[in-house]
KEKE-3310 file (N, C-alpha, C; in steps of 0.2 Angstrom, whole numbers, plus 5000, padded with zeros to 4 digits):
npx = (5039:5030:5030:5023:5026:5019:5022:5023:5012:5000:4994:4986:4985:4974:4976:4989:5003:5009:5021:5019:5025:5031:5038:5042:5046:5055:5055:5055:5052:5049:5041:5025:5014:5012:5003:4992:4977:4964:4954:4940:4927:4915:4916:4918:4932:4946:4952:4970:4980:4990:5004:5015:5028:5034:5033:5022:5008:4995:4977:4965:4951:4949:4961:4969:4981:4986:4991:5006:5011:5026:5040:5053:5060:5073:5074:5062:5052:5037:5029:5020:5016:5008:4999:4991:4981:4965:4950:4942:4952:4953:4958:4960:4976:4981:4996:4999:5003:5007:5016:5025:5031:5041:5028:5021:5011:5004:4992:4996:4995:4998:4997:4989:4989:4985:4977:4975:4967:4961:4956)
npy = (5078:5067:5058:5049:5044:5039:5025:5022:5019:5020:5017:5002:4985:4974:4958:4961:4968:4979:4988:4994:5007:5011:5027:5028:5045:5056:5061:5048:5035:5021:5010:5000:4991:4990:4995:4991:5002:5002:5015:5014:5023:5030:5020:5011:5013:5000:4987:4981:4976:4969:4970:4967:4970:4959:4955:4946:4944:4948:4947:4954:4944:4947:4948:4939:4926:4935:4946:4953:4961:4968:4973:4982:4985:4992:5001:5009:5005:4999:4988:4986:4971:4968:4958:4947:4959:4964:4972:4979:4980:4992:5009:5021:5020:5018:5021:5017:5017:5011:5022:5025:5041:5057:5062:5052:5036:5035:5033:5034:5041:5040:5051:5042:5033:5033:5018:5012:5001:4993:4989)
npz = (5059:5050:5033:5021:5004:4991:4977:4958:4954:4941:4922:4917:4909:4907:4916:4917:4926:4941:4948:4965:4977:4992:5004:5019:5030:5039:5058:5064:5075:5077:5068:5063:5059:5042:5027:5012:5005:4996:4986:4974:4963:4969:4979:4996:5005:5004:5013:5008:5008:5022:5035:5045:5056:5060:5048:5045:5034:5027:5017:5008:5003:4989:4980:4986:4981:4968:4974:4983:4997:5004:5014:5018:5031:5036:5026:5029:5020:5009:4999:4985:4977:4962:4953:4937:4935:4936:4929:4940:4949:4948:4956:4969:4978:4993:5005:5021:5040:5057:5066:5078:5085:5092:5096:5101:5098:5080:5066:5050:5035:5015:5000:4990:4974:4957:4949:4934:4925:4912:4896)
capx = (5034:5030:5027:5021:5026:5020:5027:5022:5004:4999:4990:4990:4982:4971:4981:4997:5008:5012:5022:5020:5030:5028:5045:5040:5052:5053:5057:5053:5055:5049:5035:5024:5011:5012:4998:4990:4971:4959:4945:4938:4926:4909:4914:4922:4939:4945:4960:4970:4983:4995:5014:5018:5036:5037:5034:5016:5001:4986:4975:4959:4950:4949:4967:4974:4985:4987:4995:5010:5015:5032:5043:5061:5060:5079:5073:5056:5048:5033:5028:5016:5017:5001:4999:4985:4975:4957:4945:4939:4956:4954:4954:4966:4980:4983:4999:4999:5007:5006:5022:5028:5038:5041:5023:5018:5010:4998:4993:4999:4992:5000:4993:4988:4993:4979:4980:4969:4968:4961:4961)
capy = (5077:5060:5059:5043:5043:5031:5029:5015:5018:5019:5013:4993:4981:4968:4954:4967:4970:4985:4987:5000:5008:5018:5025:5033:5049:5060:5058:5041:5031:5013:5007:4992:4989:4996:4992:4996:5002:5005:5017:5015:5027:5029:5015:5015:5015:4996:4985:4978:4970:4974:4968:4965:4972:4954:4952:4942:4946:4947:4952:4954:4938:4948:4949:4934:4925:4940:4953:4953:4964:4966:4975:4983:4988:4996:5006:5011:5006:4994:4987:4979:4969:4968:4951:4946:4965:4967:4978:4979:4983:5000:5014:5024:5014:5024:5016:5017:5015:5014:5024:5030:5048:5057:5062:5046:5031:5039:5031:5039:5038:5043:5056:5041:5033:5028:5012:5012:4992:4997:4991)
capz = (5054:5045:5026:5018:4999:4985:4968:4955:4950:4931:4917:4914:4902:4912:4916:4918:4933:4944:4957:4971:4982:4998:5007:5028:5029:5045:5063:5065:5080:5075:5060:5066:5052:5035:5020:5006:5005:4989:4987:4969:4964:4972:4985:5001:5005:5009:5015:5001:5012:5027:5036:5053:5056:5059:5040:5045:5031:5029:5010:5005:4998:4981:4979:4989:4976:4964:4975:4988:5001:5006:5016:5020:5038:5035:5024:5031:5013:5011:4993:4984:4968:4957:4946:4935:4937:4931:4929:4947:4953:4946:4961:4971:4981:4998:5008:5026:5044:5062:5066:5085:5086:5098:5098:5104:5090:5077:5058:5045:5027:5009:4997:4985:4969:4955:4947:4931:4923:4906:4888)
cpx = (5035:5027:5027:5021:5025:5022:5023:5016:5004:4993:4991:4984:4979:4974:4989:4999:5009:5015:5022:5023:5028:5036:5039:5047:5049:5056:5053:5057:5056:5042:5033:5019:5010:5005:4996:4982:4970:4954:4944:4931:4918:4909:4918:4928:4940:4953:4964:4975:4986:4999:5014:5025:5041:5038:5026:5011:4996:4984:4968:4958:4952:4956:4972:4977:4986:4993:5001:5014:5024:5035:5049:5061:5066:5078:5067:5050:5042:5030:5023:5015:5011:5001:4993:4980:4970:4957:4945:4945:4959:4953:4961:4968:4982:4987:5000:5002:5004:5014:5022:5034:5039:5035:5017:5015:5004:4999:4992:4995:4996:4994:4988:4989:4989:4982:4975:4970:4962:4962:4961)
cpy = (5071:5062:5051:5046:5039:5034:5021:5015:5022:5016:5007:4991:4975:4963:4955:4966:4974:4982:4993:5000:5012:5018:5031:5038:5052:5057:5055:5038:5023:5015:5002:4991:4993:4991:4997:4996:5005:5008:5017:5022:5027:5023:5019:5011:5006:4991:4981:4972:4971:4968:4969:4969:4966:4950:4946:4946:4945:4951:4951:4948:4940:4950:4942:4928:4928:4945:4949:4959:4963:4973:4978:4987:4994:5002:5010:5009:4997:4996:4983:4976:4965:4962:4952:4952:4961:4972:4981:4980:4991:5004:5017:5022:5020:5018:5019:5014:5015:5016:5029:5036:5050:5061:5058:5042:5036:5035:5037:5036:5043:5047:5051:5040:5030:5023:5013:5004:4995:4993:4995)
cpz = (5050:5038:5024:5009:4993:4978:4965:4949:4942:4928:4916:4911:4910:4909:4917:4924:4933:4950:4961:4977:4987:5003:5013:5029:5034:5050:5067:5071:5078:5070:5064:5062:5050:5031:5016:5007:4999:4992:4977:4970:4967:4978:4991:5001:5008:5010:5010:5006:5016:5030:5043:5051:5058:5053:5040:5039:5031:5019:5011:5004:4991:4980:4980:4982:4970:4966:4978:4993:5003:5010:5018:5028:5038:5032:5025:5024:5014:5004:4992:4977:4965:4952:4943:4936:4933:4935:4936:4952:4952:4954:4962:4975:4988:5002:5019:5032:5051:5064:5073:5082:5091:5100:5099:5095:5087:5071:5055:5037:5019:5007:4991:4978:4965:4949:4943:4929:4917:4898:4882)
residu = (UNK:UNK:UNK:UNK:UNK:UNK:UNK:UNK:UNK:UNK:UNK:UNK:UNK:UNK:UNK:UNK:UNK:UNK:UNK:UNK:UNK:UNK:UNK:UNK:UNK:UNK:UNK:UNK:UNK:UNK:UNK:UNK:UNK:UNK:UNK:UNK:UNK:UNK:UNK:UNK:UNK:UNK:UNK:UNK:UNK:UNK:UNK:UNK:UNK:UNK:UNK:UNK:UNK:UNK:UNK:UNK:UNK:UNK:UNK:UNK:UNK:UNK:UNK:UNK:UNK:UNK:UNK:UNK:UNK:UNK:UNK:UNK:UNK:UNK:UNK:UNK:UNK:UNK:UNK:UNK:UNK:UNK:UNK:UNK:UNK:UNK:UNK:UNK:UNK:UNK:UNK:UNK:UNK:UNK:UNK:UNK:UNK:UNK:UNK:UNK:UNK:UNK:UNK:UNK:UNK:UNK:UNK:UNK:UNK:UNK:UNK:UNK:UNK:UNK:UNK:UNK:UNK:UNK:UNK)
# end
């Protein structure tokens, strides 16, 4: 059984920083892309940014020079560091994987971690 865990999310001041963490626990074979997805409320659910296991990214336009994905392969953990929020980055931050076990690849998603930007 896989478990996607995030930690980090809170309350911030627009123009504030968070960072969020997501750690993969279970019997893991290999991780091959991790990210982060937002769902605010009323909308749908969208990609915020995501990680190759080679370390390649990819972001949103509405994020690109604000955020940064990041990775620990070692550790199966996959981060994301929030600069400059607004408003508009308000929602719930879900982290996710494509991760093989020994019941073949399947993605995986956290429970969730809400981010409010607030003053």
């Amino acid at each position: 059984q896989v478990q996607l865990v995030e930690s980090g999310g809170g309350l911030v001041q627009p123009g504030g920083s968070l960072r969020l963490s997501c750690a993969a626990s279970g019997s893991i074979f290999s991780i091959y892309g991790m990210g982060w997805s937002r769902q605010a409320p009323g909308k749908q659910r969208e990609l915020v940014a995501d990680i190759t296991s080679g370390g390649s990214t990819n972001y949103a336009d509405s994020v690109k020079g604000r955020f940064t994905i990041s990775r620990d392969n070692a550790k199966n953990t996959v981060h994301l560091q929030m600069n400059s929020l607004r408003y508009e980055d308000t929602a719930v931050y879900y982290c996710h994987a494509g991760i093989r076990t020994v019941l073949g690849y399947n993605p995986y998603w956290g429970q969730g971690t809400q981010v409010t930007v607030s003053s």
